[in-house]
C-alpha positions in Angstrom: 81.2 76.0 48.6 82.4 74.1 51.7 83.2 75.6 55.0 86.6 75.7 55.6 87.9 73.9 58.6 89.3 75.7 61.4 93.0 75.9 62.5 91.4 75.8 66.0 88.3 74.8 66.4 86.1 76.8 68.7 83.8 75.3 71.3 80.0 76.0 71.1 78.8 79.2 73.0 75.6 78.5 73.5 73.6 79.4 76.4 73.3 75.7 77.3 76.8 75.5 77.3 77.3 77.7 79.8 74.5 76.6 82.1 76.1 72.9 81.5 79.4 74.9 83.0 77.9 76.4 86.0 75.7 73.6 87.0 78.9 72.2 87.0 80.8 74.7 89.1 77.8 75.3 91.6 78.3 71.8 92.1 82.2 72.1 92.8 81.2 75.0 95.1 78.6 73.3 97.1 81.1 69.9 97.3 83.7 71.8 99.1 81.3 73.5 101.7 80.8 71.2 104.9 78.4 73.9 106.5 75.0 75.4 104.8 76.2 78.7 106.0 79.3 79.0 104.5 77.8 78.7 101.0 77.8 82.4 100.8 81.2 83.0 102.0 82.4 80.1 99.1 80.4 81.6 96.7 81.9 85.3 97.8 85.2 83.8 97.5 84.8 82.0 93.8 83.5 85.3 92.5 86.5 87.0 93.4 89.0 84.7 91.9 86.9 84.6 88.8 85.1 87.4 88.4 81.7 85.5 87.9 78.5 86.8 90.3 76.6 84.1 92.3 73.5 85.1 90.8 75.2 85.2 87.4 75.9 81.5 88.0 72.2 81.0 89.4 70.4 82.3 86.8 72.9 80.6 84.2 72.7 77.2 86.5 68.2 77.4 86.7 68.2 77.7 83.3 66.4 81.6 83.6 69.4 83.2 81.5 68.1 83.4 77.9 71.5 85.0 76.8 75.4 84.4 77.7 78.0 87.0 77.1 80.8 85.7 75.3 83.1 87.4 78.4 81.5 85.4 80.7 81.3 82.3 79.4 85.1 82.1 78.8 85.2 82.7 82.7 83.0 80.0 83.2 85.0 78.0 81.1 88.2 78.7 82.5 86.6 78.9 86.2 85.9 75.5 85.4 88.9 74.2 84.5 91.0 75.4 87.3 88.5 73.9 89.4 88.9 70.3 87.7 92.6 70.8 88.1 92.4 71.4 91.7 90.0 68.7 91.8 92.9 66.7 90.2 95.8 68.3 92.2 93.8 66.7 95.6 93.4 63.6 94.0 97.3 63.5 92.9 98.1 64.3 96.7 95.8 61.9 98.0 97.3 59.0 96.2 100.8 60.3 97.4 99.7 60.1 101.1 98.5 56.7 100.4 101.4 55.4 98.6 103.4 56.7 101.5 101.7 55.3 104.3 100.5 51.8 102.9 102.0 48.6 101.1 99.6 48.7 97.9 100.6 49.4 94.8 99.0 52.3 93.3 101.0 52.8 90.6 98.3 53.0 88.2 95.8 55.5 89.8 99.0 57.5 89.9 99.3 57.1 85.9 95.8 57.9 85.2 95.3 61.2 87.3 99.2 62.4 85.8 97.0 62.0 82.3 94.1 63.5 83.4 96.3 66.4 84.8 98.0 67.1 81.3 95.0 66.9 79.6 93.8 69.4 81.7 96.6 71.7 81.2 96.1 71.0 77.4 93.0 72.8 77.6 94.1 75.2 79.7 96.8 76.3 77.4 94.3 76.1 74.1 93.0 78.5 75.8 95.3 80.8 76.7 96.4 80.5 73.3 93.0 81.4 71.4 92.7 84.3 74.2 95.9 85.1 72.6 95.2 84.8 69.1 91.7 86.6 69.2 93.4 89.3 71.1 95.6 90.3 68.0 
């Protein structure tokens, strides 16, 4: 008998997975630090908002973690997310601040970072909507 096919389909929770996502987020963290020392006072600050320990995300990011919680790695994922949309939310201001203050036309770049901001909020609301839907 063949496997039905899900109404929404369900992104792998492996452990690799969510090492993939906090190498990823480490990296977001460590971008937006201009001072070695204030690495701990980032990290201090992005396990507040998200509820995810640095040495969660260490042991996750080294590859030392030989098991994820499913809790945790939807943090990860969502952590993840809002940090590519305020990735994206600089970017979008960026190009305003150009477009404002030169000649060029950067019509396009707009274009592409609007899309990459609603695909981004696509995701975000598959989420919220399978947080919703498993919660029943």
């Amino acid at each position: 008998m063949k496997s039905p096919i899900s109404e929404h389909p369900v992104h792998p929770m492996t452990v690799d997975a969510a090492s993939d996502y906090a190498r990823r987020i480490h990296s977001f963290v460590e971008h937006d630090v201009r001072d070695p020392d204030q690495l701990e006072l980032a990290f201090d600050s992005f396990e507040r908002r998200y509820g995810i320990g640095r040495w969660t995300l260490e042991h996750l990011r080294k590859g030392r973690a030989k098991t994820c919680d499913v809790g945790i790695f939807a943090r990860l994922r969502a952590a993840y997310l809002d940090l590519c949309e305020r990735q994206v939310s600089k970017l979008q201001h960026q190009i305003a601040v150009e477009k404002a203050t030169s000649d060029d036309d950067l019509a396009d770049l707009e274009a592409e970072t609007a899309a990459l901001a609603a695909k981004i909020q696509a995701k975000k609301a598959g989420l919220r909507l399978a947080a919703h839907e498993a919660a029943k």
